[in-house]
TORKOL-4160 file (C-alpha; in steps of 0.2 Angstrom, whole numbers, padded with zeros to 4 digits, m for minus):
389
<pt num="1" X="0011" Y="0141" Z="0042"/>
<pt num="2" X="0001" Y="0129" Z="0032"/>
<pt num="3" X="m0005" Y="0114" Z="0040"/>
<pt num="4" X="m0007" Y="0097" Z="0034"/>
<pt num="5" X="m0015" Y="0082" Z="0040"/>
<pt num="6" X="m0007" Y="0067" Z="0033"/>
<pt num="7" X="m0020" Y="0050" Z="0037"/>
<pt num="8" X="m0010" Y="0034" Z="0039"/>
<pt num="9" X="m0016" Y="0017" Z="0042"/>
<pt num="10" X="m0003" Y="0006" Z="0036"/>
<pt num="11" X="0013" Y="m0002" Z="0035"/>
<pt num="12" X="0009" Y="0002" Z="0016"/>
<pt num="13" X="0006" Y="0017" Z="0015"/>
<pt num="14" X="0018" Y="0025" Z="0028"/>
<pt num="15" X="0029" Y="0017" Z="0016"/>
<pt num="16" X="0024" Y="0029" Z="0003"/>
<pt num="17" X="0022" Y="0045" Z="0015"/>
<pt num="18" X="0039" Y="0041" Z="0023"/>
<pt num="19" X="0050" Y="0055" Z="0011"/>
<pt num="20" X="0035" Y="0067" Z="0010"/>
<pt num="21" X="0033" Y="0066" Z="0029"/>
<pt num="22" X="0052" Y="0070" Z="0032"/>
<pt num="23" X="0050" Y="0083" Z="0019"/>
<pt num="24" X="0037" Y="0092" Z="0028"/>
<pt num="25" X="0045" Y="0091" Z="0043"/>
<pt num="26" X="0060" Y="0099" Z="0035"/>
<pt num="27" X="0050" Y="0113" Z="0028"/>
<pt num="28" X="0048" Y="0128" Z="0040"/>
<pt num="29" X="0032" Y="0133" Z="0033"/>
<pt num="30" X="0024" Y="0118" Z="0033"/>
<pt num="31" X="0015" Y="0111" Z="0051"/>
<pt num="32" X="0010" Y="0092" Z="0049"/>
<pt num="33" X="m0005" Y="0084" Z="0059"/>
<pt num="34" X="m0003" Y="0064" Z="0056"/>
<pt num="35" X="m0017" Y="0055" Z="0062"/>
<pt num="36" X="m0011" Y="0036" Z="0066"/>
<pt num="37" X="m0027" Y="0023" Z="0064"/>
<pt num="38" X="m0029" Y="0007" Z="0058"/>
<pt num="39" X="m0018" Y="m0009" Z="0059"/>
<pt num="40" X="m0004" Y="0003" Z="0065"/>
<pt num="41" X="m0014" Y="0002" Z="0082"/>
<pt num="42" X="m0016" Y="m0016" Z="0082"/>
<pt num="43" X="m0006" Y="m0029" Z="0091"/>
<pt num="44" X="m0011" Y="m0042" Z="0079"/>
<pt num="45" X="m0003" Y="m0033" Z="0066"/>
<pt num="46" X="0013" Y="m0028" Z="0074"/>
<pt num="47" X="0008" Y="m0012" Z="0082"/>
<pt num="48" X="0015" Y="m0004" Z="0066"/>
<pt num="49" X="0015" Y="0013" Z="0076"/>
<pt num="50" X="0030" Y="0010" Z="0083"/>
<pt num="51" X="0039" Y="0012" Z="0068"/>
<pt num="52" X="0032" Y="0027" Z="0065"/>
<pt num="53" X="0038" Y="0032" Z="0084"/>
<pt num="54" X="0055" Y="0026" Z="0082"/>
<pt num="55" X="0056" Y="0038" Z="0064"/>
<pt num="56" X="0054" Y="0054" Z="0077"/>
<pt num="57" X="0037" Y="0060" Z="0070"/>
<pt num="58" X="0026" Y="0067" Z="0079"/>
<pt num="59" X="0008" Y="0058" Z="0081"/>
<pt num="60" X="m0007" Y="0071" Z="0083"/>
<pt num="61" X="m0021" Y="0060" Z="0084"/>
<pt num="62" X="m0023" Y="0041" Z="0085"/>
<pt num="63" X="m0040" Y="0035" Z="0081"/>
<pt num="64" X="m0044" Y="0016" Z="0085"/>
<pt num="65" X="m0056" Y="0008" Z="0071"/>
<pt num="66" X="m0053" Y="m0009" Z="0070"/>
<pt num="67" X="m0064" Y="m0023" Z="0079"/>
<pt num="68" X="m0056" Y="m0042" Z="0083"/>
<pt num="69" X="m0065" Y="m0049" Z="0071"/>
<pt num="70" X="m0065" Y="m0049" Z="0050"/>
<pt num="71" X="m0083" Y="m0051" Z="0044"/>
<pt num="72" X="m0090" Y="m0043" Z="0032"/>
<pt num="73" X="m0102" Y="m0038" Z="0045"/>
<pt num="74" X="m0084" Y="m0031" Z="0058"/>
<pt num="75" X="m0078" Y="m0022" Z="0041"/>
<pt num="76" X="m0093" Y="m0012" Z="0040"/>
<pt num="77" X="m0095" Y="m0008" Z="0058"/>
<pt num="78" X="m0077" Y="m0002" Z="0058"/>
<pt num="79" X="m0080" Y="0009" Z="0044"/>
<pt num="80" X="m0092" Y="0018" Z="0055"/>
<pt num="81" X="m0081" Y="0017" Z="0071"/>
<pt num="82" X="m0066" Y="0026" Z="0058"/>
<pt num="83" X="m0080" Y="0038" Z="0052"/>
<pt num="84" X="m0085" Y="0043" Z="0072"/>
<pt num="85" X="m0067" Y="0044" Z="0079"/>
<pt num="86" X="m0059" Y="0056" Z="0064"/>
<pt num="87" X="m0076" Y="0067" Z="0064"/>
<pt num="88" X="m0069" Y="0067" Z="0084"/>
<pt num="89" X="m0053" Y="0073" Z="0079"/>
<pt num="90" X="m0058" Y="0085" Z="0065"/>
<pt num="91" X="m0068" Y="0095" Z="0078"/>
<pt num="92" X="m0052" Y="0096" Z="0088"/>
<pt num="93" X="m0042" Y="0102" Z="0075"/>
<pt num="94" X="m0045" Y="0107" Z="0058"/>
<pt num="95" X="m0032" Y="0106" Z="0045"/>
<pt num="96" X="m0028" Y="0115" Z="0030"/>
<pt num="97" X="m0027" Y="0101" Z="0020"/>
<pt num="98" X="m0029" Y="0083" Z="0021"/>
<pt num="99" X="m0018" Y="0070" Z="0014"/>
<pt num="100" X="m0025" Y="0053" Z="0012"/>
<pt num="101" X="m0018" Y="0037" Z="0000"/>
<pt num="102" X="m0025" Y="0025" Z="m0010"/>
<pt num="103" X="m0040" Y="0013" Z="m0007"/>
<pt num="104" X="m0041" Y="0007" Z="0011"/>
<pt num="105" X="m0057" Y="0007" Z="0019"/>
<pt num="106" X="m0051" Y="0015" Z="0034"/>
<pt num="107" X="m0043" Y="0030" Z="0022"/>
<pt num="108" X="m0063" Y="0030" Z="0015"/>
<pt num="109" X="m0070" Y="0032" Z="0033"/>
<pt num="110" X="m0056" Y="0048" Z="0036"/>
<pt num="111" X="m0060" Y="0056" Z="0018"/>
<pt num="112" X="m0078" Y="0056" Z="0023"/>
<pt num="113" X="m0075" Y="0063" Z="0039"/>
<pt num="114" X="m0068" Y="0079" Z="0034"/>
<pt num="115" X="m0083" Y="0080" Z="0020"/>
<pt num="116" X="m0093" Y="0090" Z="0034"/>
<pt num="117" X="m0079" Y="0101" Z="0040"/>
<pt num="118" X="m0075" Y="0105" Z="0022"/>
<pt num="119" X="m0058" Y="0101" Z="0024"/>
<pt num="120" X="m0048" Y="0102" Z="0005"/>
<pt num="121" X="m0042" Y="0083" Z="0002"/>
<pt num="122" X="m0026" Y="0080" Z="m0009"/>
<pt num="123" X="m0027" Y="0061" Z="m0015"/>
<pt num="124" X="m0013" Y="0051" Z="m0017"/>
<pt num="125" X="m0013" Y="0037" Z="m0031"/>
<pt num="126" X="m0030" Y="0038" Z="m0037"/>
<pt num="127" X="m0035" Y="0032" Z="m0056"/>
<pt num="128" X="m0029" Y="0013" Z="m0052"/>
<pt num="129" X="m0038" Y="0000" Z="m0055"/>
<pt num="130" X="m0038" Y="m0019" Z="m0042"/>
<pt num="131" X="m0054" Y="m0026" Z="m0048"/>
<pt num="132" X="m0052" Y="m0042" Z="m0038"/>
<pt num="133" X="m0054" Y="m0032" Z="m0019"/>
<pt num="134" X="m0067" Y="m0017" Z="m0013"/>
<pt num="135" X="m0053" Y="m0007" Z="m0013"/>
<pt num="136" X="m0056" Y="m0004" Z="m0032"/>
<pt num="137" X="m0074" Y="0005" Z="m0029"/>
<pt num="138" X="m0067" Y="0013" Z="m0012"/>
<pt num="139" X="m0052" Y="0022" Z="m0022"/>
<pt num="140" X="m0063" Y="0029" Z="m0034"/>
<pt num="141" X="m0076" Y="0035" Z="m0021"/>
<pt num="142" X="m0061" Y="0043" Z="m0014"/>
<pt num="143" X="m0056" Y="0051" Z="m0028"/>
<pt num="144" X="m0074" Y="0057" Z="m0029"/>
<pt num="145" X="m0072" Y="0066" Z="m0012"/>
<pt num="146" X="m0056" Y="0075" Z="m0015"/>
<pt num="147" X="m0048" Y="0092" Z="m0022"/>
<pt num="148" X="m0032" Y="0088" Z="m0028"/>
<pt num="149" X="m0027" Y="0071" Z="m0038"/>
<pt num="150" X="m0007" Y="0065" Z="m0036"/>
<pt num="151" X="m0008" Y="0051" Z="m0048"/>
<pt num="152" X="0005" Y="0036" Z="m0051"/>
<pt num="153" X="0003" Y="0037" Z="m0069"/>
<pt num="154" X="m0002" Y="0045" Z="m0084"/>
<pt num="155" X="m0014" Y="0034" Z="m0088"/>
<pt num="156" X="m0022" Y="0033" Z="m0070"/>
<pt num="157" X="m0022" Y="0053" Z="m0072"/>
<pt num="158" X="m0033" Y="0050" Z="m0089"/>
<pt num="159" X="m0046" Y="0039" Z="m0077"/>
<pt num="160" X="m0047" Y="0052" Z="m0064"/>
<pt num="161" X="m0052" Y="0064" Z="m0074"/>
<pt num="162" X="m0064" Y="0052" Z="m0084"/>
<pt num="163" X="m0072" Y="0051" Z="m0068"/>
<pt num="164" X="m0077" Y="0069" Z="m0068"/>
<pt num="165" X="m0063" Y="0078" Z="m0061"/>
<pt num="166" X="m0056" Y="0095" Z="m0068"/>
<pt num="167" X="m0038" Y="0092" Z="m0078"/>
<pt num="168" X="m0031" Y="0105" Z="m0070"/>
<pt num="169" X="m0032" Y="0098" Z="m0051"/>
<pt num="170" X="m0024" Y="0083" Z="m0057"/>
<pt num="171" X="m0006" Y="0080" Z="m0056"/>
<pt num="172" X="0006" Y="0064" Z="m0062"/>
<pt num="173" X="0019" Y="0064" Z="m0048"/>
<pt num="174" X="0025" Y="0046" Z="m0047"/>
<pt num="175" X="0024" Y="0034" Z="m0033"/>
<pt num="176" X="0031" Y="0042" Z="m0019"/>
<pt num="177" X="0038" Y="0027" Z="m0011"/>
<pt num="178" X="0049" Y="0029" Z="m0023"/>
<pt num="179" X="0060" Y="0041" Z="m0021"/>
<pt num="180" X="0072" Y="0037" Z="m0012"/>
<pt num="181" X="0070" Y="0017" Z="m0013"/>
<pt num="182" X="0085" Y="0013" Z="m0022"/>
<pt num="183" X="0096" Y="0025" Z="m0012"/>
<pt num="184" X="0090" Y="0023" Z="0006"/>
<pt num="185" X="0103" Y="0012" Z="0017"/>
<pt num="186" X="0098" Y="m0005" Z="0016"/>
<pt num="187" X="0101" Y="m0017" Z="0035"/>
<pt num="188" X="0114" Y="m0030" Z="0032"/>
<pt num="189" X="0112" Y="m0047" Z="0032"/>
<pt num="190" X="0118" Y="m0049" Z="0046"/>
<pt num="191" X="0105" Y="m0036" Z="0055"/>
<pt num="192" X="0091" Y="m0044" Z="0045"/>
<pt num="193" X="0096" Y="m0060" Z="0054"/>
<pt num="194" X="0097" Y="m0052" Z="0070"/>
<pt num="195" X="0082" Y="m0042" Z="0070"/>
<pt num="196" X="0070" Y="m0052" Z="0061"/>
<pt num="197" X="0080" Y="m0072" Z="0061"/>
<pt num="198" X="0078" Y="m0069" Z="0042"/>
<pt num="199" X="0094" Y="m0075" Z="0033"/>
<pt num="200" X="0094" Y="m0066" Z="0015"/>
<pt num="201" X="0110" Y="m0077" Z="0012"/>
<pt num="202" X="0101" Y="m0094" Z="0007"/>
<pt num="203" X="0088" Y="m0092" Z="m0007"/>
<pt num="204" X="0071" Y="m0089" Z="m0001"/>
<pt num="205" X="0053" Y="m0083" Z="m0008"/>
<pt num="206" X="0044" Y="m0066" Z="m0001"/>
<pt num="207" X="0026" Y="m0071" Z="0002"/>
<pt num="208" X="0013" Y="m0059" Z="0005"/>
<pt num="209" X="m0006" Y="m0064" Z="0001"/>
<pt num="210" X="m0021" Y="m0055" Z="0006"/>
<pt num="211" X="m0038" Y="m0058" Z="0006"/>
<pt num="212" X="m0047" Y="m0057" Z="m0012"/>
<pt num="213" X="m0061" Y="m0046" Z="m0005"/>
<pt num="214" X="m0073" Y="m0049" Z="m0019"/>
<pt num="215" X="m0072" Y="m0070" Z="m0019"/>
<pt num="216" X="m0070" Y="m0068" Z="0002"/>
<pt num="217" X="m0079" Y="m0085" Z="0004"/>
<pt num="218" X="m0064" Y="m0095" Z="m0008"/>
<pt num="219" X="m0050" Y="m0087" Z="0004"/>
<pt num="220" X="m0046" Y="m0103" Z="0014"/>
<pt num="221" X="m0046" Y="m0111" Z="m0002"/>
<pt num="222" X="m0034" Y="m0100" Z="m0010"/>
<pt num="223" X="m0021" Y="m0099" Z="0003"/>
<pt num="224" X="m0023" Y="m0119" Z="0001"/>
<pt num="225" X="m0018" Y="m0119" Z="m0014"/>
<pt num="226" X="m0003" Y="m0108" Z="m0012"/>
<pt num="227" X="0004" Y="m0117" Z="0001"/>
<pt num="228" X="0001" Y="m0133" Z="m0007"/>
<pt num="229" X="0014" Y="m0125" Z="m0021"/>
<pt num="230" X="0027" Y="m0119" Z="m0009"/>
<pt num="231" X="0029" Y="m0135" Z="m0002"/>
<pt num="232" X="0037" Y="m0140" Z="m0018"/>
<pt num="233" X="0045" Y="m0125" Z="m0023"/>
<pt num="234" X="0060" Y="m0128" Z="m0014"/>
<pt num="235" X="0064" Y="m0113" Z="m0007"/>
<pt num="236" X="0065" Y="m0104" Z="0014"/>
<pt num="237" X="0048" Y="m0095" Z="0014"/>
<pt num="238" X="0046" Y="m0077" Z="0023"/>
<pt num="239" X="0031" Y="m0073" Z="0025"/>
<pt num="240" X="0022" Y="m0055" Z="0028"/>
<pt num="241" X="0007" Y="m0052" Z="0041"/>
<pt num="242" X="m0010" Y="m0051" Z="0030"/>
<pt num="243" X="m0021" Y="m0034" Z="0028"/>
<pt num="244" X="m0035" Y="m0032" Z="0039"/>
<pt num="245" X="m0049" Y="m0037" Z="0026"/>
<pt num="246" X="m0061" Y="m0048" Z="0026"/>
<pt num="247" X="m0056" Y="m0067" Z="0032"/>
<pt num="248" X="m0039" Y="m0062" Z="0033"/>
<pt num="249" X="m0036" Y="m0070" Z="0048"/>
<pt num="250" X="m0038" Y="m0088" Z="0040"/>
<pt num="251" X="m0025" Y="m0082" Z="0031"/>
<pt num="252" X="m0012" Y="m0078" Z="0043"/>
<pt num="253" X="m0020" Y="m0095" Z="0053"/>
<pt num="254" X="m0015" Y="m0106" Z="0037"/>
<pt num="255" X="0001" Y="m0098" Z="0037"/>
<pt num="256" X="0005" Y="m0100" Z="0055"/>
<pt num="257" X="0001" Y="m0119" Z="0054"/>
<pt num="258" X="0011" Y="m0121" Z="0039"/>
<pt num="259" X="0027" Y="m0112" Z="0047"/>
<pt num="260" X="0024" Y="m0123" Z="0064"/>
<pt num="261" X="0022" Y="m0140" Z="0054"/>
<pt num="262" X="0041" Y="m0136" Z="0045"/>
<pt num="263" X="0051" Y="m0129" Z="0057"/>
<pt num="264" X="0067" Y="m0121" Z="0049"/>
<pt num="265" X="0059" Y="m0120" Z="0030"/>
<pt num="266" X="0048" Y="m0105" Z="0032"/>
<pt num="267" X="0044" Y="m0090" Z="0046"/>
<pt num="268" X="0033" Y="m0076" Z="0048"/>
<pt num="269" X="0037" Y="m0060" Z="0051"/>
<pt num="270" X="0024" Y="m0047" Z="0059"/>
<pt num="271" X="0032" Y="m0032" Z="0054"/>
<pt num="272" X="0048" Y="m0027" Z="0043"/>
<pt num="273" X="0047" Y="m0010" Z="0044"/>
<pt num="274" X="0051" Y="0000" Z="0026"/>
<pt num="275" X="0070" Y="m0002" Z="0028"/>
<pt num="276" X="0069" Y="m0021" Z="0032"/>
<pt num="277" X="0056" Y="m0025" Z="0019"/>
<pt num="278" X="0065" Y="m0018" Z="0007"/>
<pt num="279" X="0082" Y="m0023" Z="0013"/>
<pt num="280" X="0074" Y="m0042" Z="0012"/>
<pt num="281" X="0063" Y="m0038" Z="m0007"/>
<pt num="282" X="0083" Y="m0034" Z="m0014"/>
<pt num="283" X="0090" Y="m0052" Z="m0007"/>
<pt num="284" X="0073" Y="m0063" Z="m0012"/>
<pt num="285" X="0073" Y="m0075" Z="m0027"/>
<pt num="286" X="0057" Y="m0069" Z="m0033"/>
<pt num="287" X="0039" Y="m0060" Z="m0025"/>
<pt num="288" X="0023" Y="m0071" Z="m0022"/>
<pt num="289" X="0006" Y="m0068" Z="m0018"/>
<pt num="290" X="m0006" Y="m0053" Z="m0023"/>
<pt num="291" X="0004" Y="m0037" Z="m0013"/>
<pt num="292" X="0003" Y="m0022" Z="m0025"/>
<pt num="293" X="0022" Y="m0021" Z="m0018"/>
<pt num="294" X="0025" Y="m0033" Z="m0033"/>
<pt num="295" X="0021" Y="m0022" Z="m0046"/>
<pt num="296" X="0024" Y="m0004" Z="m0039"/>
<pt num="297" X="0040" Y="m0007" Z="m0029"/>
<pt num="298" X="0047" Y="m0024" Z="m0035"/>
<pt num="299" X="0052" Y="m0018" Z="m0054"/>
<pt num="300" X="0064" Y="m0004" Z="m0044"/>
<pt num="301" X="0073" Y="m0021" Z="m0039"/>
<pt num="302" X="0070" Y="m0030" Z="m0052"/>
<pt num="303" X="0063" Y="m0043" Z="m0042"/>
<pt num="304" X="0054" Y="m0057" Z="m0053"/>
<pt num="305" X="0034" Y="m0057" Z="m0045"/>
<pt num="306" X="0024" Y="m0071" Z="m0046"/>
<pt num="307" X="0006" Y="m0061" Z="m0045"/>
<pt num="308" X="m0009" Y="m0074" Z="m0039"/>
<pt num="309" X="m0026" Y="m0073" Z="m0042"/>
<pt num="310" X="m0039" Y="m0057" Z="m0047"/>
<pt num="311" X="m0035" Y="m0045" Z="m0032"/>
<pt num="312" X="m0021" Y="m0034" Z="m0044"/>
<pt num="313" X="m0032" Y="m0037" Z="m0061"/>
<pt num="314" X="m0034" Y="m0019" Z="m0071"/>
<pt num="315" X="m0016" Y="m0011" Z="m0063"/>
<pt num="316" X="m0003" Y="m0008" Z="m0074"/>
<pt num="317" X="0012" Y="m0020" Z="m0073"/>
<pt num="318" X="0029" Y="m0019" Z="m0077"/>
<pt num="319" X="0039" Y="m0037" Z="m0085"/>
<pt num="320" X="0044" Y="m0044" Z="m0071"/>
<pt num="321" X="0025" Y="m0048" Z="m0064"/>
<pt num="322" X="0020" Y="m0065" Z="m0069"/>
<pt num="323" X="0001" Y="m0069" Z="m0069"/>
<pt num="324" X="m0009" Y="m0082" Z="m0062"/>
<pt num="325" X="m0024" Y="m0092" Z="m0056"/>
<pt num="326" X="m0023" Y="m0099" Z="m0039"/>
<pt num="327" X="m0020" Y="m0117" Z="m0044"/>
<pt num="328" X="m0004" Y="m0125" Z="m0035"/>
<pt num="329" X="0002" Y="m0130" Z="m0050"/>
<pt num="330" X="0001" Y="m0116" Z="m0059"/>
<pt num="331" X="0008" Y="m0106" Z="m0046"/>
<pt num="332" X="0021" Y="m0117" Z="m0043"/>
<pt num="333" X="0025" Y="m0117" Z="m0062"/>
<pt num="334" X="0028" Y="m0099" Z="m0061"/>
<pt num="335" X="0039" Y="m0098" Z="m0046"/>
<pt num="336" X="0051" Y="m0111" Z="m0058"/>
<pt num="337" X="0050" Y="m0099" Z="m0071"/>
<pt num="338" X="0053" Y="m0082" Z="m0059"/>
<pt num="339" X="0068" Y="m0091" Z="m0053"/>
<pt num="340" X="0072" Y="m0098" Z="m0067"/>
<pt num="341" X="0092" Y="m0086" Z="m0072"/>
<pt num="342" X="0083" Y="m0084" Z="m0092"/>
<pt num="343" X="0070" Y="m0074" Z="m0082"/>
<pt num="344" X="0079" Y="m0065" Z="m0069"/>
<pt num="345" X="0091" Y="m0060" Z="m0085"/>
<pt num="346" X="0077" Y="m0050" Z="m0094"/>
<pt num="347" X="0074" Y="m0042" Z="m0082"/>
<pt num="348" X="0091" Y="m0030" Z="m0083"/>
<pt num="349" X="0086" Y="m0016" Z="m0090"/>
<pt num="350" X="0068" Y="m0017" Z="m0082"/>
<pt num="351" X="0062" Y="0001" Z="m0080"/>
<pt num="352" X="0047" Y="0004" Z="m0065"/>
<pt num="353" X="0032" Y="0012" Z="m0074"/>
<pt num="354" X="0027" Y="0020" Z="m0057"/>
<pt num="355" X="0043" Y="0030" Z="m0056"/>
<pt num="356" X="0042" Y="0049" Z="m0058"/>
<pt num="357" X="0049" Y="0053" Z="m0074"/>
<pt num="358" X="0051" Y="0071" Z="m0071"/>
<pt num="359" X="0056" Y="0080" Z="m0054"/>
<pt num="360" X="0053" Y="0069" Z="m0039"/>
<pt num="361" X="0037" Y="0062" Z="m0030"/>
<pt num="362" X="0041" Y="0072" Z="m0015"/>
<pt num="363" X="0044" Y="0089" Z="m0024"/>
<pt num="364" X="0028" Y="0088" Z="m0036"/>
<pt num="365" X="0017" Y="0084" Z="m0023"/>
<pt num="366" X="0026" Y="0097" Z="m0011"/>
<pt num="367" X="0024" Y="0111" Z="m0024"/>
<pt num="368" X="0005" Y="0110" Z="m0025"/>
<pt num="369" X="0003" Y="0109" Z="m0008"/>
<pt num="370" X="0012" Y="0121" Z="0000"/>
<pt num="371" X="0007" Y="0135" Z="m0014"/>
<pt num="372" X="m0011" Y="0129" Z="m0018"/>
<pt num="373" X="m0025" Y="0143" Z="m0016"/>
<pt num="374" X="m0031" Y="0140" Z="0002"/>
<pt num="375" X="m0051" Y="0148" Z="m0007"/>
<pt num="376" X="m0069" Y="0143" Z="m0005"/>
<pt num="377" X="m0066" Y="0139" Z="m0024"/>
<pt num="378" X="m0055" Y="0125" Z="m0019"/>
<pt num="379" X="m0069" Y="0113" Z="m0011"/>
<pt num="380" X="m0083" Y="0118" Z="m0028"/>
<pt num="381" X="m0081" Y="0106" Z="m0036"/>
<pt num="382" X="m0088" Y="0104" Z="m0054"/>
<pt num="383" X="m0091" Y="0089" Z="m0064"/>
<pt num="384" X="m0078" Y="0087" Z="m0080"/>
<pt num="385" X="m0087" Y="0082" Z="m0094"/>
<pt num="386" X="m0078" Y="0073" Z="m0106"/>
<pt num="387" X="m0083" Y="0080" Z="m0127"/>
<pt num="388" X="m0095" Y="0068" Z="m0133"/>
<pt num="389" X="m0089" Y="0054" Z="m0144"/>
């Protein structure tokens, strides 16, 4: 039996690992090790673990990282806490492989935890680019300190490799997130109004905005200016929780006042849980703010996405992502034009360029996994030199 440790850290990302999760657990073969870390163990961020709870999978590890405060100075220090508590739980258990995704700076302190205990790392979505956040230089450090490269895209695949990895450990997949997207049961209004006192029926904006990690100190004036345009938008506002970066609790603060000063026109909701975000993403008028939701799972619905600010610059977008500074009349500007039924109407035949256009997500990523060569080989790893120009 092969096992594979699978890092999550997120709402985000056990979004993505959700059918590679259930297809490991289906797989007799297969042992998985899910290590739970993060803003999954965080109150302020909805204790997020619960979800995975409530999904039946099993937690092997759960490795508390995150201090109460955002600093730059807290970010760094929890970097290090990440770095201690997975070494801990590496020395515990070793697994076959392990799993990580994307760019968060706790997946960097899990990546280089298991560089000691030579632990083979498969990367999940490596090769993109978000030049407005750390994430940018953490995803490629990651990239760096893995075996095996599951990209989004071709294009991303041609940037791993650029970076000096060998062709042959690199693998276009698709977003795994979306696999099943489209298909998986969706809560009915009703529900959502239960669960969450979201009502999907009335028109309303999605707002997700994170801290722009590289312009940190023009946060509070950022969220200012997005706030100022959803005042005059004319729309319900829902609201999703901030990431743990830097000052992003100014962000969820702004957001709170602006809820509490107009009661019955906008809320905010901790956690959604995939099946209630995306139940919510199908019903909204149109995406705002700078989630990578609004490119990579937003084209599935053909969801208009009003994208603000530099934190998404350099990844590939689809038609319905509409770009712009973090002005409020510019922004308000393009939530008129994303609601606008000229817009939502070109969007009809809107295909996702982080779909798998092949086999699925799941089945790529599970095939190398499961069968890869479990050598020494595995974790030399060579520099790709790319012919000279």
């Amino acid at each position: 039996m092969r096992s594979i440790g699978v890092v999550t850290t997120s709402r985000a990302d056990y979004s993505a690992y959700r059918p590679l999760l259930k297809a490991f657990e289906a797989d007799a073969e297969i042992s998985t090790k899910l290590y739970v870390s993060g803003m999954h163990l965080s109150p302020e961020f909805g204790s997020t673990v619960r979800i995975i709870e409530e999904d039946g999978f099993e937690i092997a590890e759960r490795i508390e990282m995150l201090l109460s405060s955002d600093t730059a100075e807290a970010i760094a220090k929890s970097i290090g806490l990440g770095l201690i508590g997975f070494g801990q739980a590496f020395s515990r258990y070793r697994p076959d492989i392990l799993l990580v995704l994307g760019d968060r700076f706790e997946m960097l302190a899990a990546t280089l935890a298991a560089l000691p205990f030579t632990i083979p790392v498969a990367h999940l979505c490596g090769g993109e680019l978000t030049q407005g956040a750390i994430d940018d230089a953490i995803r490629h450090s990651i990239t760096k300190l893995s075996h095996l490269h599951f990209t989004s895209t071709e294009a991303y695949a041609r940037r791993v490799v650029q970076l000096g990895e060998s062709p042959d450990r690199v693998f276009v997949s698709g977003e795994p997130a979306l696999d099943h997207v489209l298909t998986a049961p969706q809560l009915a209004p009703q529900e959502l109004r239960q669960r969450f006192g979201v009502d999907v029926e009335r028109p309303f904006l999605l707002v997700t905005f994170h801290p722009v990690t590289l312009e940190y100190e023009q946060v509070e004036s950022q969220i200012d200016e997005l706030l100022a345009a959803l005042d005059q938008a004319g729309l319900s506002i829902v609201f999703t929780m901030p990431n743990a970066d830097t000052a992003g609790r100014i962000i969820a603060t702004k957001i709170r006042q602006w809820v509490e000063e107009q009661p019955g026109r906008g809320q905010m909701v901790d956690n959604f849980g995939p099946a209630g975000y995306h139940s919510v993403l199908h019903h909204a008028v149109a995406l705002v703010g700078n989630s990578s939701s609004g490119l990579i799972e937003a084209p599935s619905f053909k969801i208009p996405v009003v994208n603000v600010g530099i934190r998404q610059a350099g990844r590939i977008r689809a038609a319905n992502v509409i770009d712009v500074g973090c002005h409020r009349a510019d922004i308000l500007g393009a939530i008129r034009k994303a609601a606008s039924n000229e817009f939502r109407n070109s969007l009809r035949s809107l295909v996702n360029p982080y779909a798998s256009r092949t086999n699925s997500a799941v089945s790529t990523i599970m095939n190398v996994l499961k069968y890869v060569e479990l050598t020494h080989s595995l974790v030399q790893k060579s520099f790709w030199d790319l012919p000279p120009s």
